[in-house]
Structures are given as structure tokens and as C-alpha cells.
NUKE-642213 format. One record per residue (C-alpha): residue number from 1; residue in three letters; x, y, z. Coordinates in steps of 0.001 Angstrom, whole numbers, padded with zeros to 6 digits. Last residue first. Layout:
<sites>
SITE:NUM:ALA:X:Y:Z
...
</sites>
This chain:
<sites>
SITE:75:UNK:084924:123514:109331
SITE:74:UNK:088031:125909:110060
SITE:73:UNK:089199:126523:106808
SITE:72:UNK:085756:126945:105640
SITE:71:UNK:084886:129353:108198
SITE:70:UNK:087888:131196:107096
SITE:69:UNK:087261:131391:103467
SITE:68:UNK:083969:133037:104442
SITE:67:UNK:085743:135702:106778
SITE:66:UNK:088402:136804:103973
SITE:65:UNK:085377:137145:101644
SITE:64:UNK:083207:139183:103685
SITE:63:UNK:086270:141532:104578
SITE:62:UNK:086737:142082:100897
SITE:61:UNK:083738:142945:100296
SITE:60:UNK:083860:145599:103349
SITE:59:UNK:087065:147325:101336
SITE:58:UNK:085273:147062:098252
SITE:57:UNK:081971:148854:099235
SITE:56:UNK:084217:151693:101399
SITE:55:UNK:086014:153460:104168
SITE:54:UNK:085009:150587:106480
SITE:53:UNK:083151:150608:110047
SITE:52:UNK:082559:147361:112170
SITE:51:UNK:079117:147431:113942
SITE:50:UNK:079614:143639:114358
SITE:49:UNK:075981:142871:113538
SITE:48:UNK:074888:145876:111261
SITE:47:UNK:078392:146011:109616
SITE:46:UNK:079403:150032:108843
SITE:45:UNK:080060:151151:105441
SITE:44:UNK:081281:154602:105268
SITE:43:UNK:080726:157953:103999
SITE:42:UNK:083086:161118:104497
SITE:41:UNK:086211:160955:106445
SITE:40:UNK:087196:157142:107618
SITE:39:UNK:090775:157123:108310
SITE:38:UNK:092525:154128:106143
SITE:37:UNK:093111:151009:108547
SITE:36:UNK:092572:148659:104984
SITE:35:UNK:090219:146404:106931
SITE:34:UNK:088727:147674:109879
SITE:33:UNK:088918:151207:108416
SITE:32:UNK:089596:153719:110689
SITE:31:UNK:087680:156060:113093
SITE:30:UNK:087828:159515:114380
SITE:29:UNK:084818:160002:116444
SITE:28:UNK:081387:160619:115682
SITE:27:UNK:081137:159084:112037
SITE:26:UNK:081644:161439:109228
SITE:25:UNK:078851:161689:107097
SITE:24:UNK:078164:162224:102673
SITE:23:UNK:076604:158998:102230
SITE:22:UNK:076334:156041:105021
SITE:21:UNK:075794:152470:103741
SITE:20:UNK:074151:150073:106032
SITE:19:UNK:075449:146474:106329
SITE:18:UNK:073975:142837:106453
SITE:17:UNK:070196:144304:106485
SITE:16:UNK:068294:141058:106637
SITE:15:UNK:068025:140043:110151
SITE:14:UNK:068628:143342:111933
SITE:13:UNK:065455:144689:109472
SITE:12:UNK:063081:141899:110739
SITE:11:UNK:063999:142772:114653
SITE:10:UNK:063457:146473:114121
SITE:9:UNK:060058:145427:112410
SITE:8:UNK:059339:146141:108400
SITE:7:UNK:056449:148341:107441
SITE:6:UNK:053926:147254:105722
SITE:5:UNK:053427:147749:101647
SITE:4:UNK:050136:147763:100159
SITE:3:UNK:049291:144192:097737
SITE:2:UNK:047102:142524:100466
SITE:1:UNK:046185:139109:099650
</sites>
């Protein structure tokens, strides 16, 4: 058993990274929040699958949430 680390694959990264967090950046155009709709200035949160941006931690929390209780309405 190897104990040295290996690096991850594009495809392995898409599967587990559920959002990157971006420090101290603007994104390229003017954006807004995809919950709140407050302009994004410096550092977001931006969704790896639906590349949806949001001013913040709590405001993409609370985007996960609203989506879960959906699904469970709906199933």
C-alpha cells in the first residue's frame, strides 16, 4: 500500500468538489447573487455543476437547503 499522495483527475475532482470558494476576486463581469441578488464584489462561492455564483457560505447554504426540501416535495 502506497502511503504518498496522487494527484486527483479532472473527472474525480467534478465529482466531489460541490462548490469552490474564491478569496479576495471579482468575477469577470458584474454578477449577482443567485440567491439573495446582492452584487458579487470580492470573493464568492460559485457551484461546480450549475456554475451558479453567491456572495457568500450562508447564502449558497441556504440554496442547498431550499433545493433538498424541494426534491422531497416533489418525490
Amino acid at each position: 500500500m502506497s502511503t504518498s499522495p496522487t494527484p486527483a483527475s479532472t473527472n474525480e475532482l467534478r465529482r466531489w468538489a460541490r462548490f469552490v470558494l474564491v478569496n479576495d476576486r471579482a468575477p469577470r463581469v458584474s454578477a449577482d447573487c443567485a440567491l439573495c441578488g446582492n452584487e458579487i464584489e470580492n470573493g464568492y462561492v460559485r457551484e461546480s455543476r450549475t456554475r451558479l455564483l453567491y456572495c457568500a457560505t450562508q447564502c449558497y447554504a441556504g440554496h442547498a437547503v431550499a433545493i433538498e426540501k424541494q426534491q422531497r416535495r416533489v418525490s
